[in-house]
ROVOVEX-761066 format. One record per residue: x, y, z of N, C-alpha, C, O in turn. Coordinates in Angstrom, 1 decimal, always signed. Last residue first. Example, Ala and Ser with C-alpha at 12.3 -4.5 7.8 and 13.67 -1.06 7.14 Angstrom:
REM residues 2
+12.8_-2.2_+7.1_+13.7_-1.1_+7.1_+12.9_+0.0_+7.9_+13.4_+1.1_+8.0
+13.2_-5.7_+7.8_+12.3_-4.5_+7.8_+13.2_-3.3_+7.8_+14.2_-3.3_+8.5
END
This chain:
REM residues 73
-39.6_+3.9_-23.9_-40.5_+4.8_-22.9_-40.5_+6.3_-23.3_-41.1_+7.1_-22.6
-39.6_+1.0_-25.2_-40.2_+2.4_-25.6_-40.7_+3.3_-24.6_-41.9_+3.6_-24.5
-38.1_-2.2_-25.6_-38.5_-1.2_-24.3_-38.6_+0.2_-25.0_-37.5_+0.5_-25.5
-38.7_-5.2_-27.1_-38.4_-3.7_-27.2_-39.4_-2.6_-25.9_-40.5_-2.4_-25.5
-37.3_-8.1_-26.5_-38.2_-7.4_-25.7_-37.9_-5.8_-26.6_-36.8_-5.3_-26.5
-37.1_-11.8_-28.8_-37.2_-10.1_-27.6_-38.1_-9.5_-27.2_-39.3_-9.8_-27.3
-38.0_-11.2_-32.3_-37.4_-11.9_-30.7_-36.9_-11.4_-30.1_-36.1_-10.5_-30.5
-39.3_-9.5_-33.7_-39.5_-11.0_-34.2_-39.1_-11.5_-33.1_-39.9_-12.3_-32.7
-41.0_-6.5_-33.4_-39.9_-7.3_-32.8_-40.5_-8.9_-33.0_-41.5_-9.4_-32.6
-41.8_-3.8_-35.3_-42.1_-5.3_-35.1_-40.8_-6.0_-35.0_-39.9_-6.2_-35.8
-42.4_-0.6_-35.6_-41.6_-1.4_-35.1_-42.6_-3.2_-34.9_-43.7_-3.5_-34.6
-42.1_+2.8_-37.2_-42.9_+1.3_-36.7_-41.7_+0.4_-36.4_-40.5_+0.5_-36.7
-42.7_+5.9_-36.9_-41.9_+4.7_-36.6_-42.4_+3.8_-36.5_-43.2_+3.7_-35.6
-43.3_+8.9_-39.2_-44.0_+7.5_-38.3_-42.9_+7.0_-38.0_-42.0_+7.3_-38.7
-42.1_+11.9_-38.1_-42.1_+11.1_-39.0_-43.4_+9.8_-38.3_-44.1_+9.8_-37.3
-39.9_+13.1_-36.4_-40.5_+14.0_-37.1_-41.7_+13.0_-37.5_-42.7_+13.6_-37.1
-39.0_+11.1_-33.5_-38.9_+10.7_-35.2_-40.2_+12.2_-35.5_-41.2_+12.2_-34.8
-36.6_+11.4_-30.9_-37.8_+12.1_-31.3_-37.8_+11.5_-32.9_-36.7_+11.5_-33.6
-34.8_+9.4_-28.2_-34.8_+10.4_-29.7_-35.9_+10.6_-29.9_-36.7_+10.0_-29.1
-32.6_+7.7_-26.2_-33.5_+8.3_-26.6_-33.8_+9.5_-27.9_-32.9_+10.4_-28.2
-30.2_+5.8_-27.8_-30.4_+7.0_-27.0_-31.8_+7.4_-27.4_-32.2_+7.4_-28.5
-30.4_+2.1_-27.4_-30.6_+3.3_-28.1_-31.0_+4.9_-27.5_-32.0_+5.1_-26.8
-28.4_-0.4_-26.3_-29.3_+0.4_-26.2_-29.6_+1.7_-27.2_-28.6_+2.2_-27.6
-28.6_-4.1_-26.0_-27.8_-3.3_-27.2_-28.3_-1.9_-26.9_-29.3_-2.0_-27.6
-28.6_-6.3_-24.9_-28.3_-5.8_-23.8_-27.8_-4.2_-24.4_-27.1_-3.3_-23.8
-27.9_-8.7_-27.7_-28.5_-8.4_-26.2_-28.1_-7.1_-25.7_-27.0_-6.7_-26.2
-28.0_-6.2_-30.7_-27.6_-7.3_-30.0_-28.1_-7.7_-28.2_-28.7_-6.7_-27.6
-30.3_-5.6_-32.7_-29.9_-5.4_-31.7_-29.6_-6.7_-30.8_-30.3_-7.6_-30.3
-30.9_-4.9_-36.3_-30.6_-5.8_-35.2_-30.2_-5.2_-34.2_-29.6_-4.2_-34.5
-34.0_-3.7_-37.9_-33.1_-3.2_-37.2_-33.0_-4.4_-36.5_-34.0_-5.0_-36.2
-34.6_-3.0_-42.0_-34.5_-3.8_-40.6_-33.5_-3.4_-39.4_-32.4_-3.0_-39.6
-36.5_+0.0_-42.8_-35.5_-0.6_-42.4_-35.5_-1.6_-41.7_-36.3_-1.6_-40.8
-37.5_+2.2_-45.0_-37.8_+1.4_-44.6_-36.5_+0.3_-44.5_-35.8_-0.1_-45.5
-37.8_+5.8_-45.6_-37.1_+4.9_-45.4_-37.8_+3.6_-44.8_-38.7_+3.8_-44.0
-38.1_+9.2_-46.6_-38.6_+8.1_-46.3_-37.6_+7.2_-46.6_-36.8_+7.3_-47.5
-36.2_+10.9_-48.1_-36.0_+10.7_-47.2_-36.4_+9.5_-46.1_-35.6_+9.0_-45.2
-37.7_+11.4_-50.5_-37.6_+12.7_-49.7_-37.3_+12.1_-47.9_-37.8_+12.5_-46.8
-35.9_+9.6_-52.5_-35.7_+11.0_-52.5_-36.3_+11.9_-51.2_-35.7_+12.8_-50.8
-36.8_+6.4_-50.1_-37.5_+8.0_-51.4_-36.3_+8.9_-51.0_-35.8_+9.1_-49.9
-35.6_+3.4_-49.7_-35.3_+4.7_-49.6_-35.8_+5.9_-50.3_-35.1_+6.5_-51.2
-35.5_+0.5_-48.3_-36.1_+1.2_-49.1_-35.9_+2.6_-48.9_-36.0_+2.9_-47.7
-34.0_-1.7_-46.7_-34.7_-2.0_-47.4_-35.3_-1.1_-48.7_-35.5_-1.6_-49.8
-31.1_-1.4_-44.8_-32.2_-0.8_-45.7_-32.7_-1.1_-46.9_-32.1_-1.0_-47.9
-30.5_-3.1_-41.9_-30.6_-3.5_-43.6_-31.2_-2.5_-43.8_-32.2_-2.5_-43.0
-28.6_-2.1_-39.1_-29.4_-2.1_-39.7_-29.2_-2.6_-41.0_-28.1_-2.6_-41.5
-27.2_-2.7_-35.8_-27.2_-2.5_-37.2_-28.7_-2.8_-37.5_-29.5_-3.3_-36.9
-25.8_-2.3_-32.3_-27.0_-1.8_-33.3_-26.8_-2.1_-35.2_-25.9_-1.3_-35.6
-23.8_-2.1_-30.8_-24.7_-3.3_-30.9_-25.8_-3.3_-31.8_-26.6_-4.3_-31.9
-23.1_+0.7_-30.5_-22.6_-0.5_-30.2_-24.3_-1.4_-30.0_-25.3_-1.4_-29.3
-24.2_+3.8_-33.2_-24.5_+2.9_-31.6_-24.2_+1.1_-31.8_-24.7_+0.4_-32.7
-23.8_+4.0_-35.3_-22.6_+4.6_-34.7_-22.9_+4.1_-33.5_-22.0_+4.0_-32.6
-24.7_+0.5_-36.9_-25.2_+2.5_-36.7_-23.6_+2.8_-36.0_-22.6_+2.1_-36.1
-23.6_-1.6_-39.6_-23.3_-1.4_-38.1_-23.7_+0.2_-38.1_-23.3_+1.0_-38.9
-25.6_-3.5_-41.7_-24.6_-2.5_-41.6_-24.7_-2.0_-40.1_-25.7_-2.1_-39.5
-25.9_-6.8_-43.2_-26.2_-5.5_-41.6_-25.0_-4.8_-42.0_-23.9_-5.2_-42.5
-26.5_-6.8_-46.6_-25.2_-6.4_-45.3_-25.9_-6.2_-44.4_-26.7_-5.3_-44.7
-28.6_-8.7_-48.5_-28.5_-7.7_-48.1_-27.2_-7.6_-46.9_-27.0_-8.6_-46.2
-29.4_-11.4_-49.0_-28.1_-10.9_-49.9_-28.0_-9.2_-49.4_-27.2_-8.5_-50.0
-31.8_-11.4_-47.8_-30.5_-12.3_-47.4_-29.2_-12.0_-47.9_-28.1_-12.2_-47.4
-33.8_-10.0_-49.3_-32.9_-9.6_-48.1_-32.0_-10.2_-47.2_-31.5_-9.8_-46.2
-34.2_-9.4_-52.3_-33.4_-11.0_-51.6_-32.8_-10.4_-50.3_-31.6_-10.3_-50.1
-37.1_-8.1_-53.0_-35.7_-7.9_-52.6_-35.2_-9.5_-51.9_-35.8_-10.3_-51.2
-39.2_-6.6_-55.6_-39.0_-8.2_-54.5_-37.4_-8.0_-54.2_-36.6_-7.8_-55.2
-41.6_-4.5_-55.9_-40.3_-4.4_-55.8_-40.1_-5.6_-54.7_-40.4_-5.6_-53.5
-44.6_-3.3_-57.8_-43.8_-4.1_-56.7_-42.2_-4.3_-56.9_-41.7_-4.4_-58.0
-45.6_-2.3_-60.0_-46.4_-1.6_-58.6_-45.2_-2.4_-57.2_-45.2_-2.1_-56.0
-44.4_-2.8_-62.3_-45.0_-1.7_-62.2_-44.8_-1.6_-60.7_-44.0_-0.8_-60.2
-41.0_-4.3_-60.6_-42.8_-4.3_-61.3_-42.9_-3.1_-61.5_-42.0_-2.3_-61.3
-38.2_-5.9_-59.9_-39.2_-5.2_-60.1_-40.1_-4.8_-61.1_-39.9_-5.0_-62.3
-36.1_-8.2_-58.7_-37.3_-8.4_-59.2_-38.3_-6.8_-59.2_-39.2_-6.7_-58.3
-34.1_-8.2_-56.7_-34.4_-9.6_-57.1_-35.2_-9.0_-58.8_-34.7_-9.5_-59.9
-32.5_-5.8_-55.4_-33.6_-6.1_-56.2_-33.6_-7.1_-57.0_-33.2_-7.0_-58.1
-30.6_-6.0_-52.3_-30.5_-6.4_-53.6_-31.8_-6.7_-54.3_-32.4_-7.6_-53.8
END
């Protein structure tokens, strides 16, 4: 939900945002941001013990774990 946008900035109430559930058990996400060409900026929840198939990103990935452990092999 866009609280607030600028020329150059965009303030979101990401509280008023849904997790939405992936097709993988234990996984949702908020999208925060989305371009036409696809780019994206996401929060991701994972519940305990929650796993993700390994995969390849064309792209960057970033990640910042607020609590826990992220395993990247």
């Amino acid at each position: 939900m866009i609280i607030t946008a600028t020329e150059r900035s965009t303030y979101l109430d990401v509280s008023k945002i849904e997790w939405e559930p992936t097709r993988f058990p234990g996984v949702y996400t908020k999208k925060l941001y989305e371009d036409a060409s696809g780019k994206t900026t996401s929060l991701t929840k994972m519940d305990k013990g929650a796993v993700l198939p390994t995969h390849r990103h064309v792209g960057l990935e970033q990640s910042y774990v607020i609590q826990g452990t992220l395993v990247d092999e």
